[in-house]
C-alpha positions in Angstrom: 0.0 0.0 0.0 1.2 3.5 -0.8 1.7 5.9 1.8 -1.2 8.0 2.3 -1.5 11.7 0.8 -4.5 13.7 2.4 -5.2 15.1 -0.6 -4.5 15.3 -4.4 -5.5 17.3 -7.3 -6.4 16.6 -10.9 -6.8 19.1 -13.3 -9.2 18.6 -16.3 -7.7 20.5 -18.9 -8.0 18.4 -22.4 -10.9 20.6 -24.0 -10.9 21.8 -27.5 -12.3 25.3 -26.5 -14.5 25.9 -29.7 -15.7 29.0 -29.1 -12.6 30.6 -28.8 -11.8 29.8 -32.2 -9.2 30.7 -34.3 -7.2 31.3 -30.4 -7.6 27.7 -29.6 -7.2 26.4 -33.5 -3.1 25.0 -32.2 -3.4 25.0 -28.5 -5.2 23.9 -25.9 -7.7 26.8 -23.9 -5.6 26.2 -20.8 -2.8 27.7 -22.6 -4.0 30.6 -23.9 -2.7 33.8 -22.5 -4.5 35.8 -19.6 -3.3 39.0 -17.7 -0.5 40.5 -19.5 2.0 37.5 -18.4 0.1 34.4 -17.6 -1.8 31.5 -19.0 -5.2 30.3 -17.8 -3.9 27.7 -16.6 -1.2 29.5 -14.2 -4.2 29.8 -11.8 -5.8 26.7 -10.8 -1.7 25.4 -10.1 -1.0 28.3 -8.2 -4.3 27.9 -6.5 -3.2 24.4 -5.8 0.5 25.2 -4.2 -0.6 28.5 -2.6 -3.4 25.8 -0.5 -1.1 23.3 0.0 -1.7 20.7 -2.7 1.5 19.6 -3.9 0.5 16.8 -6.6 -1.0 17.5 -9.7 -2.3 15.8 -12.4 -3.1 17.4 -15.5 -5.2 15.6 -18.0 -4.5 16.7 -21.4 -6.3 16.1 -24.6 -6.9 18.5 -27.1 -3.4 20.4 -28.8 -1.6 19.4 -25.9 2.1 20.2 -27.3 2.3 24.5 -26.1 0.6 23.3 -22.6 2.8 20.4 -22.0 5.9 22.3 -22.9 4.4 25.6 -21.0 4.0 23.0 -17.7 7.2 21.4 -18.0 8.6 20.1 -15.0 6.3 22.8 -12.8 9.2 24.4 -11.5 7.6 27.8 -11.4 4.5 26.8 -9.7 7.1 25.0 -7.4 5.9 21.1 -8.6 9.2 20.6 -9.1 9.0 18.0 -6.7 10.3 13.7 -6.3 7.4 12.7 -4.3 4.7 14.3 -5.8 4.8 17.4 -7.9 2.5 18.0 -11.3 2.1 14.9 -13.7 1.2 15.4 -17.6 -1.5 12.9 -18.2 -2.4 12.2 -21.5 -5.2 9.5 -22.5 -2.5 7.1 -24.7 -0.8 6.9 -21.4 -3.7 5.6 -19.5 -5.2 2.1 -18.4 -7.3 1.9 -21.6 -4.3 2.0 -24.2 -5.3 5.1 -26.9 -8.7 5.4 -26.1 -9.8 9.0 -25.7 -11.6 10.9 -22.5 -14.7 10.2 -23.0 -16.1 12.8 -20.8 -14.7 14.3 -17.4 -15.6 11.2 -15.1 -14.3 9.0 -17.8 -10.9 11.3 -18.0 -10.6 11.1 -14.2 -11.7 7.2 -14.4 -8.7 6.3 -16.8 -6.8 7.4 -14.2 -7.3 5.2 -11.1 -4.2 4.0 -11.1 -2.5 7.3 -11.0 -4.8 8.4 -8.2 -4.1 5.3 -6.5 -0.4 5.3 -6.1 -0.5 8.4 -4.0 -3.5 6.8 -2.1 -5.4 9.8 -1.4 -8.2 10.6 1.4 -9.8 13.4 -0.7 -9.1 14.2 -4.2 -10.1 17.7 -5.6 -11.7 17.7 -9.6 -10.4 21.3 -11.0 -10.9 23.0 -14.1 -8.3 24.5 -16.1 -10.3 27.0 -17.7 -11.4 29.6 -14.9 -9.2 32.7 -13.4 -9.6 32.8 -9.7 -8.1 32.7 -6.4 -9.3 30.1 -3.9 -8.1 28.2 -0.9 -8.9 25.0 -1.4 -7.6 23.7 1.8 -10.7 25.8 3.6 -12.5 23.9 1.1 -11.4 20.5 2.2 -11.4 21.6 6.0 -15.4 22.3 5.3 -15.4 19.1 3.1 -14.3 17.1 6.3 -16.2 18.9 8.8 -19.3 17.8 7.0 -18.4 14.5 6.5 -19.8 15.1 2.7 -18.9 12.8 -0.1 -18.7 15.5 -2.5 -18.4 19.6 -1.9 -18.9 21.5 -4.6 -17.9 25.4 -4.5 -20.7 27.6 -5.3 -21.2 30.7 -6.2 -24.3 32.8 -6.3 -24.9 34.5 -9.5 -26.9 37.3 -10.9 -30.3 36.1 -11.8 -30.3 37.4 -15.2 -27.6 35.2 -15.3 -28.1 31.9 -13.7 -30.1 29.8 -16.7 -26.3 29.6 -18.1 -25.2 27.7 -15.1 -25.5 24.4 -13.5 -27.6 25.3 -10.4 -28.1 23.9 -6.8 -30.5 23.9 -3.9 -29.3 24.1 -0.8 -30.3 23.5 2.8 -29.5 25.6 6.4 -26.6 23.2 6.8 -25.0 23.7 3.7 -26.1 20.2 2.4 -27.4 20.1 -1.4 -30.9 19.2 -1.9 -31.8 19.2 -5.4 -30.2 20.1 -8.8 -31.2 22.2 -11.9 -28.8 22.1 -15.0 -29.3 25.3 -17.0 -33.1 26.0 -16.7 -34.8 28.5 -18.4 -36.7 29.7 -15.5 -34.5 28.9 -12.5 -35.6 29.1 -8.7 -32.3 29.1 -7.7 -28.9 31.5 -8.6 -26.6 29.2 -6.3 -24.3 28.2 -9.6 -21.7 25.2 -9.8 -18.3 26.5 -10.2 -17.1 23.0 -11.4 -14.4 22.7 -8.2 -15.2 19.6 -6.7 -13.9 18.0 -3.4 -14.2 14.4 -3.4 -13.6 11.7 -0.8 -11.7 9.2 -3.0 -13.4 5.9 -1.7 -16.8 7.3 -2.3 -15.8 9.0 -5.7 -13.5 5.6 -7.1 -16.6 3.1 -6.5 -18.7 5.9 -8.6 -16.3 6.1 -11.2 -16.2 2.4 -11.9 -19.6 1.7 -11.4 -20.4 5.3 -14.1 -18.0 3.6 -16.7 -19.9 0.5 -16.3 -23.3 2.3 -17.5 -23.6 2.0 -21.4 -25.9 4.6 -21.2 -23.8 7.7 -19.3 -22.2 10.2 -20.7 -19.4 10.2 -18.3 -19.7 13.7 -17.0 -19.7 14.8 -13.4 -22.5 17.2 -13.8 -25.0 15.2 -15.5 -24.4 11.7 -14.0 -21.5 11.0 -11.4 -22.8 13.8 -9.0 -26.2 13.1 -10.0 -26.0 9.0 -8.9 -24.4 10.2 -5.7 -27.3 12.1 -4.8 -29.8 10.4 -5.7 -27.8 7.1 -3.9 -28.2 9.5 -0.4 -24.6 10.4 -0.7 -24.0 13.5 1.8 -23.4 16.4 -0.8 -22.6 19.7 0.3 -22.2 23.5 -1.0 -19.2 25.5 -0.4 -19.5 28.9 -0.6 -17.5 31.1 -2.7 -17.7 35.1 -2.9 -14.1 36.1 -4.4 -13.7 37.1 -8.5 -14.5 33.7 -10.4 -14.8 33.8 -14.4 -15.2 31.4 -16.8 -13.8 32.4 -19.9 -14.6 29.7 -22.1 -16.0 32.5 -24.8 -14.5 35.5 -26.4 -16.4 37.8 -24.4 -15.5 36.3 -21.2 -11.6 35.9 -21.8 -11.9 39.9 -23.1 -13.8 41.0 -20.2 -11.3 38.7 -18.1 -8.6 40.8 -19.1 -10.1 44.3 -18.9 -11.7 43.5 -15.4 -7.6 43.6 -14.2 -8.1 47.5 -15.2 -11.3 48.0 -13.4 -11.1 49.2 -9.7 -14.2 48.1 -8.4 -13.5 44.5 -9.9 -11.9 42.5 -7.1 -8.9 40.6 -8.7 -5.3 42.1 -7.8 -2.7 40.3 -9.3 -0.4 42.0 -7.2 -1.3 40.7 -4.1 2.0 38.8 -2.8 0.0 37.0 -0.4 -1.7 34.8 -2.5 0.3 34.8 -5.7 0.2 33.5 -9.5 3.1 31.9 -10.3 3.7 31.8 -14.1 6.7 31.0 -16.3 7.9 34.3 -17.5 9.6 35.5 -20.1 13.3 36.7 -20.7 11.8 39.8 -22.7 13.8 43.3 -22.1 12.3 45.8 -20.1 9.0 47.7 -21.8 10.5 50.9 -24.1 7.6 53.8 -23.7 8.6 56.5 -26.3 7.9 60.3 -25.8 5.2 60.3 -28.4 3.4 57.4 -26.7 0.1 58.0 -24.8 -0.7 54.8 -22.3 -3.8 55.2 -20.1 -5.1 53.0 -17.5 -3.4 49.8 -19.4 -1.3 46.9 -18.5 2.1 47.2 -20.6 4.1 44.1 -20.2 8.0 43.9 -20.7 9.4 43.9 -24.0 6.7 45.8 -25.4 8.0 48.9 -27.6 5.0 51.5 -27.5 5.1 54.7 -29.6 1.4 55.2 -30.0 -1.8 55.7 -27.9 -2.9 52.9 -25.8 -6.3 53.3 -23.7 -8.0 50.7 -21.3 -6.4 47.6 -22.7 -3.9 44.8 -22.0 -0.5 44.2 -24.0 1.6 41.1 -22.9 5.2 40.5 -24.3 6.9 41.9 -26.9 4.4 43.5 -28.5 4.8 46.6 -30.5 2.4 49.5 -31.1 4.3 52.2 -33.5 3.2 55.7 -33.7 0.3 56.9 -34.7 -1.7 53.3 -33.8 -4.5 53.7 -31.2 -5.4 50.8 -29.1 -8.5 50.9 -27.2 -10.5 48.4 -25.1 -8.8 45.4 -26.2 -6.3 42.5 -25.7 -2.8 42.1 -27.4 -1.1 39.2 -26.8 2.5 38.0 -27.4 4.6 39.0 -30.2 2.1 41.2 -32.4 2.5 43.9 -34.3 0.2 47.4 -34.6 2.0 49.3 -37.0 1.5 53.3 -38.1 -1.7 54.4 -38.3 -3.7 51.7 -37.4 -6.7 51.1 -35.1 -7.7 48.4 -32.6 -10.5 48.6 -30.8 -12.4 46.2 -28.4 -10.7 43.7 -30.3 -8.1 40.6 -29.5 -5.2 40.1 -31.1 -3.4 36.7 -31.3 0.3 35.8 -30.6 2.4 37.4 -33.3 -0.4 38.9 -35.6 0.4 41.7 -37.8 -2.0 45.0 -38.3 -0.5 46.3 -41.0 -0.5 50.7 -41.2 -3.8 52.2 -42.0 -5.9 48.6 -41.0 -9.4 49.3 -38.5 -9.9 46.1 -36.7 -13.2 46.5 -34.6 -15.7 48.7 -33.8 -16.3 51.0 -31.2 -20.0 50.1 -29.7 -20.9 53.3 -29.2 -20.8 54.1 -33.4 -22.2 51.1 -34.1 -25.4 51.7 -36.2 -26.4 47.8 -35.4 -25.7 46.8 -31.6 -27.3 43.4 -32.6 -24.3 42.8 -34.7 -21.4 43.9 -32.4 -19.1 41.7 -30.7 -15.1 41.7 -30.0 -13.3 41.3 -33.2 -10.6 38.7 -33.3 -7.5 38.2 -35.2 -5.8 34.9 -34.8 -2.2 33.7 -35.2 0.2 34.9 -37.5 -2.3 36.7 -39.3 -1.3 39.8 -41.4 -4.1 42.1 -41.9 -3.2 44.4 -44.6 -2.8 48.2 -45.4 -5.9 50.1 -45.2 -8.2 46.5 -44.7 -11.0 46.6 -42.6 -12.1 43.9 -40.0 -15.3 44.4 -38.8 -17.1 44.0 -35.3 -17.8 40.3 -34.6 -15.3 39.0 -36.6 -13.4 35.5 -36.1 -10.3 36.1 -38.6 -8.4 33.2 -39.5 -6.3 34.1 -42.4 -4.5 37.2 -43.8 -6.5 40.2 -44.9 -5.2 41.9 -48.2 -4.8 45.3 -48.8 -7.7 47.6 -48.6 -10.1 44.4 -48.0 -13.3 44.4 -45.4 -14.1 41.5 -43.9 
């Protein structure tokens, strides 16, 4: 028998990401970039070390080549470690030879016997898609005091709001009483954050016994979770009131980024005592040129800025040359906003090129149609050429020719 570890972690993050399209087209949604200087994923890891949980298992799927190599040995998250430490776990690895995760439960059922060697109490089911702080080890202490099965953290929602969640009903004690996923009308805004606490005995019989069913879907939500309370399993809410997003859609990862500049948004990357560990870069120092204008923006080293910049975020190395405006919106590694050219609540992928003279976006406010706005995004490596036009809502995949509108 292995020697016993209270507690565990295994961090779903195989999943394509669809709806971030053309961000998530070569890499997985985990590793797409967040803040300035981090990845999605920099946060449930440092979430994990900054509570304690020093083994980590992250289940990789979908474009896993930039996350695995973006993980590597977890040194920065300080998973580093010979007993322990974070583990790359890709379905050809697991007990079923190259079959694929079927579904969450089925991702976390392949891997039983990785769970098992470190012979856990409790075992916590993460996402690797959401930005936000949270102790988990309050979580388990509230887990144990309760003597639950399951905890899952909950937070409540607006109610304009809750029909996109998984929702839960929930006693005096804390102890869930009934479920609603995603109703139209719901009766209750206490949302699912998808952090689960598990105790591993309860949660490995439920596994097997889910994998077994020819008629599941494998999921947590919609039938692991489910069987447990309808079995009379003790399930239990844990309540969670600090800055939790899910940014599994363009709006959400671009609000994400701009809620960093908002004041009355409570998320301070800065705070040393809870901090997000990332690997950085070995970019120079930012360069901020005398005709530059930056207001209330996040600049990142490396970046060479000669134009105006207004309410957005720029991570590494990007450049913004004079005369370019930037304006509510997101500029990530490497790309280019040359003369003259305007971005505006837009996203711009690693190492895109706006070319002098190009309008990508729209500014709301001059936008005859509000039923067709939305950010604008540029992917990868895309050029979009002198003069071209890319208009609000747009997904752009490939390069933009001179003077084009798309």
């Amino acid at each position: 028998m292995a020697k016993k570890t209270e507690c565990i972690a295994m961090l779903l993050a195989g999943g394509q990401g669809s709806r971030l399209g053309v961000l998530t087209q070569n890499i997985a949604k985990p590793a797409v970039p967040y803040g300035g200087k981090y990845r999605i994923i920099d946060f449930p890891l440092s979430n994990c070390v900054n509570s304690g949980i020093y083994t980590v298992g992250v289940l990789t799927q979908y474009q896993p080549l930039e996350l695995n190599g973006y993980i590597g040995n977890g040194g920065p998250w300080d998973l580093d470690r010979a007993d322990g430490g974070v583990h790359i776990l890709s379905p050809y690895q697991q007990i079923k030879g190259t079959e694929w995760y079927k579904g969450t439960a089925n991702a976390i059922y392949q891997n039983i016997q990785f769970i098992d060697r470190y012979n856990p109490q409790y075992v916590a089911i993460l996402s690797g898609d959401h930005i936000y702080k949270m102790d988990y080890a309050k979580m388990l202490q509230f887990h144990k005091e309760k003597d639950a099965a399951c905890t899952i953290a909950m937070l409540e929602v607006p109610w304009e709001e809750a029909s996109r969640f998984g929702l839960m009903f929930v006693d005096d004690d804390g102890r869930i009483t009934a479920f609603e996923e995603k109703p139209k009308n719901p009766k209750s805004n206490k949302a699912s954050m998808g952090v689960y606490m598990f105790t591993w005995e309860k949660l490995r019989q439920y596994l097997i016994d889910d994998e077994n069913d020819p008629e599941s879907s494998n999921d947590f939500g919609k039938n692991v979770i489910p069987a447990m309370h309808e079995a009379g399993e003790r399930l239990f809410a844990y309540g969670f009131d600090g800055y939790w997003k899910d940014v599994g859609t363009i709006d959400s990862l671009w609000e994400a980024n701009l809620d960093l500049l908002n004041p009355k948004v409570n998320i301070d990357l800065s705070d040393t005592s809870w901090k997000i560990y990332g690997r950085g870069t070995n970019s120079a120092p930012q360069y901020i040129a005398d005709s530059a204008v930056v207001e209330n923006s996040i600049v990142t080293a490396g970046s060479e800025i000669e134009g105006k910049i207004d309410y957005s975020v720029l991570f590494n190395d990007v450049v913004v040359e004079e005369g370019a405006y930037v304006d509510y919106s997101i500029v990530m590694p490497g790309a280019v906003i040359k003369k003259g050219a305007v971005v505006q609540y837009a996203m711009i992928a690693e190492n895109a090129v706006i070319e002098e003279g190009a309008v990508v976006g729209e500014n709301p406010e001059k936008c005859e149609n509000l039923d067709g706005w939305g950010v604008s995004v540029v992917g990868p490596n895309v050029v979009v050429g002198e003069n071209a036009k890319v208009k609000a809502q747009s997904m752009i995949s490939e390069d933009v020719k001179e003077g084009e509108t798309v």
